[in-house]
C-alpha positions in Angstrom: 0.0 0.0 0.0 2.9 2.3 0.8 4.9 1.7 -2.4 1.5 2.1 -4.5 0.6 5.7 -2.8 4.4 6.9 -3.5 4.5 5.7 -7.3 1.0 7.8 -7.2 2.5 10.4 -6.0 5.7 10.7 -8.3 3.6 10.2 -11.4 1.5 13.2 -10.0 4.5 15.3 -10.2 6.5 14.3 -13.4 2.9 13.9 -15.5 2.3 17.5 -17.8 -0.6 17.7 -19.4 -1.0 18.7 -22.8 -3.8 20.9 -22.7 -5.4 21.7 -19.6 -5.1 25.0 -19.0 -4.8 24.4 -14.8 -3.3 21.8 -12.7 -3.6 22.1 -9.2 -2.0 19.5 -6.8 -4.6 19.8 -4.2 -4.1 18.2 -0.3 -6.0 18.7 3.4 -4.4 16.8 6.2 -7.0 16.8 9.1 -6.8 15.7 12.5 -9.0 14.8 15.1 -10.1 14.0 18.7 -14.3 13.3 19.6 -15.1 11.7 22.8 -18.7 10.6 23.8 -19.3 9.8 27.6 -22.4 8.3 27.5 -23.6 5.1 29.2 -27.5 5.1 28.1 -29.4 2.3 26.2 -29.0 5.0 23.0 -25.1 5.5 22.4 -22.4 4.2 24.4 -18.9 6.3 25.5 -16.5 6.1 22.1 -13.4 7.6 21.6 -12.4 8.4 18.0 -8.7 9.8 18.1 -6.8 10.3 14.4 -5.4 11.9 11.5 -6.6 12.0 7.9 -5.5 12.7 4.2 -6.9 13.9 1.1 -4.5 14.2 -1.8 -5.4 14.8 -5.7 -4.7 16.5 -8.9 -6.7 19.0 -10.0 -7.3 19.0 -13.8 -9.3 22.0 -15.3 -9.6 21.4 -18.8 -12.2 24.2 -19.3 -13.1 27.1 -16.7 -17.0 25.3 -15.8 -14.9 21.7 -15.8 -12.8 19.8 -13.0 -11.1 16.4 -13.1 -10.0 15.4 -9.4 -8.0 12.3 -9.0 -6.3 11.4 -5.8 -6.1 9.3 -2.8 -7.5 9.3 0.9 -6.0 8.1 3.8 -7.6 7.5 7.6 -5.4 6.6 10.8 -6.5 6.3 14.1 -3.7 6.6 16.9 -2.6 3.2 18.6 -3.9 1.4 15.6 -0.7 -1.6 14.1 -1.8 -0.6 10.3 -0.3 2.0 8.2 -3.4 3.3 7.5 -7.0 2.1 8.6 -9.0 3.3 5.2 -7.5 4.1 2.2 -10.4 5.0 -0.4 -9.8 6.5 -4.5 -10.5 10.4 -5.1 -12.3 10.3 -8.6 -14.3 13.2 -9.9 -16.1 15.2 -12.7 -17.7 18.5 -11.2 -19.5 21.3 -13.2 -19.2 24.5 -11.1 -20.4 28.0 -11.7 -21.0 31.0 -9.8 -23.7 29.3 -7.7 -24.0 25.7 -8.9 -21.9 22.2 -8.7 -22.6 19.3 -9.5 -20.4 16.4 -8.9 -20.2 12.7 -10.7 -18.0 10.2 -8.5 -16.4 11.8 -5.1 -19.0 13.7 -3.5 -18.4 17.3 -1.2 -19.8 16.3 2.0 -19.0 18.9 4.4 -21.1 19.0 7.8 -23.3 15.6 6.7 -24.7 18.1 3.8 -25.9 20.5 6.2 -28.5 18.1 7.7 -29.5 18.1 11.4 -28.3 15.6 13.8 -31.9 13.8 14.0 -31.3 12.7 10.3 -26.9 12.4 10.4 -25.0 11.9 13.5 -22.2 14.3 13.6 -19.7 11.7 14.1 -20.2 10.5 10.1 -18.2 14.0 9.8 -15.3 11.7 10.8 -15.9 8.1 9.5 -17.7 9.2 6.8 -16.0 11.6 5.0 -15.7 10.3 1.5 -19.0 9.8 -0.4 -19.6 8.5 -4.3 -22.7 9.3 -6.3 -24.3 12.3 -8.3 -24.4 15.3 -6.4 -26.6 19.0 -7.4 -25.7 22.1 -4.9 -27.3 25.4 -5.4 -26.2 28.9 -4.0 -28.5 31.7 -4.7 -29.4 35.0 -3.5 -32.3 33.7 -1.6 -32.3 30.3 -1.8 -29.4 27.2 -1.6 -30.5 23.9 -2.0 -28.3 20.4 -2.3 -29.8 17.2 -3.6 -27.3 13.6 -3.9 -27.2 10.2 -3.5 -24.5 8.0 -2.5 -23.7 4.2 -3.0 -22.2 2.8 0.0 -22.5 -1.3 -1.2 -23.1 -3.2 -4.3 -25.5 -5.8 -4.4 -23.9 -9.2 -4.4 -24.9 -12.9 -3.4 -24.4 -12.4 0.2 -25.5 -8.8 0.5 -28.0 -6.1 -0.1 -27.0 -3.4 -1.9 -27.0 0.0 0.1 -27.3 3.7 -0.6 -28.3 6.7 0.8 -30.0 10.2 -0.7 -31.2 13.0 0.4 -31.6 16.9 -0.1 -31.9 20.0 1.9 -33.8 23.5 0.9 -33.5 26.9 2.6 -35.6 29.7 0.9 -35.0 33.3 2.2 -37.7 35.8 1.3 -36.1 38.2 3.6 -32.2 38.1 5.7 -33.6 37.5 9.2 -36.0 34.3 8.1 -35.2 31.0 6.5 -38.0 28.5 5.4 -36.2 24.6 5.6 -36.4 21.3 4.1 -34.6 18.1 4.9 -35.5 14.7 3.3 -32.7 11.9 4.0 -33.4 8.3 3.0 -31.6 5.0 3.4 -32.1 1.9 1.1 -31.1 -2.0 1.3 -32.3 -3.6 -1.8 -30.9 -4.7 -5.3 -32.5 -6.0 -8.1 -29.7 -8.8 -8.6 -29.6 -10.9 -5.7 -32.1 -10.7 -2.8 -28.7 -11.9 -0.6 -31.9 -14.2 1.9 -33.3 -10.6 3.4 -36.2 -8.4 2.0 -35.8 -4.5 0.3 -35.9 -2.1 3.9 -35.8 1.8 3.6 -36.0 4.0 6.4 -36.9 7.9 5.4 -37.0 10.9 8.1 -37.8 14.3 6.9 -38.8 17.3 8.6 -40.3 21.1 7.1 -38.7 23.6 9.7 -38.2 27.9 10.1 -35.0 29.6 11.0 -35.3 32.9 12.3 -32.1 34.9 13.2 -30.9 38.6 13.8 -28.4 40.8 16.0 -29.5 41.4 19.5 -28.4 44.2 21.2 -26.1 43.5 24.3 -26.2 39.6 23.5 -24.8 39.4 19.5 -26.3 37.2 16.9 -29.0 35.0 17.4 -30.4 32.0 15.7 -33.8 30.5 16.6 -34.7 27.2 14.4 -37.8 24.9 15.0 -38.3 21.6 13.0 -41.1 19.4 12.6 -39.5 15.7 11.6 -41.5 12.6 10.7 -39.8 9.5 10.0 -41.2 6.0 8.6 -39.4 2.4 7.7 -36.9 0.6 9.5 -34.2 -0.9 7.8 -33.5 -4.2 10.1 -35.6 -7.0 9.3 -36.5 -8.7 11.9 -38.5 -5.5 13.1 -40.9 -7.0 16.4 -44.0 -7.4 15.1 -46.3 -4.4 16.8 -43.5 -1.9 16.8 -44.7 1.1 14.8 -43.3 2.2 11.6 -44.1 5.6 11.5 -42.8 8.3 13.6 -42.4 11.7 14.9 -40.3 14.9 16.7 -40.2 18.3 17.4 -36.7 19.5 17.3 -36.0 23.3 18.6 -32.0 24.8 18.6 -31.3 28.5 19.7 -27.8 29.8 19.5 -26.2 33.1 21.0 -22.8 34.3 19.5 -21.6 36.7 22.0 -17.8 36.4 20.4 -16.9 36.0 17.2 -17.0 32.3 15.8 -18.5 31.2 19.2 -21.6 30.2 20.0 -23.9 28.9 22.8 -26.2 27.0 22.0 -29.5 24.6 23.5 -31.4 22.0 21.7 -34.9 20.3 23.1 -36.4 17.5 21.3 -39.5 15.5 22.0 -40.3 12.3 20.0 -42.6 9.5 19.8 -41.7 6.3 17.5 -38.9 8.2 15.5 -36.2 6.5 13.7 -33.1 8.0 11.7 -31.0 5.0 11.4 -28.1 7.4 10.0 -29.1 10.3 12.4 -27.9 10.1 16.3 -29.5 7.6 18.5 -30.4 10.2 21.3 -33.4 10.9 19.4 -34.4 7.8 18.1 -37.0 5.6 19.9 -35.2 2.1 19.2 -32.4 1.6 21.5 -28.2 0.5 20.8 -29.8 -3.2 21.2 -32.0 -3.2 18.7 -34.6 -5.1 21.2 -34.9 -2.0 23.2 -37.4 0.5 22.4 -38.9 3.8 24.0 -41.8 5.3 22.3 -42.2 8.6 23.8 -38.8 10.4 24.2 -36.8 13.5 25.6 -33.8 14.8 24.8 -31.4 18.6 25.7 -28.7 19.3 24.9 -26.6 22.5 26.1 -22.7 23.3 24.2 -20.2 25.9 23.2 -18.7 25.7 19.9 -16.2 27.5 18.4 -15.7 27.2 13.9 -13.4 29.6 12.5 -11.1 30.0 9.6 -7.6 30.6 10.9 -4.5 32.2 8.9 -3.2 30.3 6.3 -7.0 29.0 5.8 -6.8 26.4 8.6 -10.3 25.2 10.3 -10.3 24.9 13.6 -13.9 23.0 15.4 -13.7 23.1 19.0 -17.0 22.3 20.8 -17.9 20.6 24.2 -21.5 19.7 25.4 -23.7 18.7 28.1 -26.7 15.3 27.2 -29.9 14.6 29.2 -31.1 11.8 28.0 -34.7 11.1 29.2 -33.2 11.4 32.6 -31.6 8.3 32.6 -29.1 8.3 35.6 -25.6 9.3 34.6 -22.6 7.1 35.5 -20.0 10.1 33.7 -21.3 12.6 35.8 -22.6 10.7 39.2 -25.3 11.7 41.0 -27.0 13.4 38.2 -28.6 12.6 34.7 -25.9 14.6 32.4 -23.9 12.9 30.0 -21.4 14.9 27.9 -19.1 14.6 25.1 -16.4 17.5 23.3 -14.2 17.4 19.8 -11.4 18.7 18.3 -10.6 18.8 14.5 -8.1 21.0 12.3 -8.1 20.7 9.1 -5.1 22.1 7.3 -5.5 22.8 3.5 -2.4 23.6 0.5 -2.1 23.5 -3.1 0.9 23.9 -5.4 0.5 25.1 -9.1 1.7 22.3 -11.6 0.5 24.1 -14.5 
């Protein structure tokens, strides 16, 4: 594996292309720390401590068209291999002004922008590479992304598996934003049934943002979501559990510094299910066999996302979980779980052509 990512990378600098008129040798080296403390029948404590890699040529033939072909790598610390995932970089992207729209290596940065009902935030860091089609749209009053991405093929001894989904903001004026979130995950395959049935699991939710400066306190964000969810994608689902679902999710965040903000969520749910969305708001438990139809979830955090010099990322949040009051062995004595993260990501380029 070693000798096959240095041969890539000596071909990357000797190759010249005849007649693209930009060749960018593009790289981000991230790394990373997230630790959960929680000991509830939802999510368990997990540590995921490591570094990553994304390497790849650049190729702009024509100024709307990109080539990207690379490499990405994934260690975490205290782990015997040289690298832990190693997946291809392989795109075709049309960009503009305010569209792209990829073919192979998605952009997936913060889970597409969806809320942590429907992607866990953790899938930010074993997750990050994506194939499919891709559409994003930035406009004056509205963005919008739609994609779909194949995780497994369909063979003899397994289903095959993708996800989709989009997300819609529409701003008739600055301080309001009307939302849309649709995220869907399929098992199924035409070729080989692999002895289990098609399963899909959707969760979707209309919501409104609304956000201004207030005086003394900074800028302020208030966003209220109404999410419904329906499917389940194990099959062996107890017969009698409901397949249909629903939550009210409601987020306000206070920025009294720059690139830091406090922030509260409060969810209420009964029967909802995002299987790629964070367990503390679903109503089936870590063990499958557990369920909870009615639940409650807060969440209190400080997070701090800012652009440093030289373009360097830095996310530095830490937060407080009450998990329908379940008893807390992290924080004895009380029903507060809590978890925090660190992640840079460094980016550089160098001009081949």
């Amino acid at each position: 594996m070693r000798s096959r990512f240095l041969t890539w990378m000596l071909l990357s600098w000797v190759a010249t292309p005849a007649l693209a008129q930009r060749v960018l040798w593009q790289n981000r080296v991230t790394v990373y720390g997230d630790n959960t403390e929680f000991f509830t029948p939802y999510r368990v404590g997990e540590t995921i401590l490591g570094g990553q890699f994304t390497s790849a040529i650049s190729v702009a033939p024509a100024d709307q068209f990109e080539v990207w072909a690379g490499v990405f790598g994934d260690i975490r610390w205290g782990s015997d291999k040289f690298l832990d995932q190693t997946k291809p970089i392989l795109s075709f992207r049309y960009h503009s002004p305010s569209s792209l729209g990829a073919i192979g290596t998605l952009e997936t940065g913060r889970r597409h922008g969806f809320l942590e009902p429907l992607e866990v935030t953790t899938l930010e860091l074993t997750r990050p590479i994506e194939y499919g089609l891709q559409w994003i749209e930035k406009r004056r009053h509205w963005d919008g992304e739609a994609y779909i991405n194949w995780q497994k093929l369909n063979t003899p001894t397994q289903r095959e598996v993708f996800d989709y989904g989009w997300n819609i903001k529409v701003r008739p004026i600055r301080q309001l934003s009307f939302e849309s979130e649709l995220h869907g995950l399929h098992h199924g395959g035409q070729l080989f049934n692999a002895g289990v049935p098609v399963t899909n699991n959707i969760a979707s939710g209309f919501g409104v943002t609304v956000s201004d400066t207030v005086p003394k306190v900074g800028p302020a964000r208030l966003t209220l979501y109404r999410l419904r969810s329906s499917g389940n994608i194990d099959p062996n689902v107890p017969a009698g559990r409901p397949g249909k679902g629903r939550g009210t999710y409601l987020r306000l965040g206070v920025e009294p510094a720059r690139a830091v903000e406090l922030f509260a969520i409060q969810w209420w749910g009964r029967d909802f299910l995002g299987q790629d969305g964070d367990n503390n708001y679903n109503s089936v438990g870590l063990n499958p066999a557990f369920y909870r139809s009615r639940r409650t979830y807060f969440e209190l955090g400080v997070l701090r996302r800012a652009v440093l010099d030289g373009g360097v990322q830095l996310d530095a949040e830490f937060r407080l979980h009450r998990i329908d009051r379940e008893k807390s062995i992290a924080i004895q004595g009380t029903s507060w779980e809590y978890s925090y993260r660190l992640v840079v990501r460094t980016p550089f380029q160098f001009l081949l052509r």
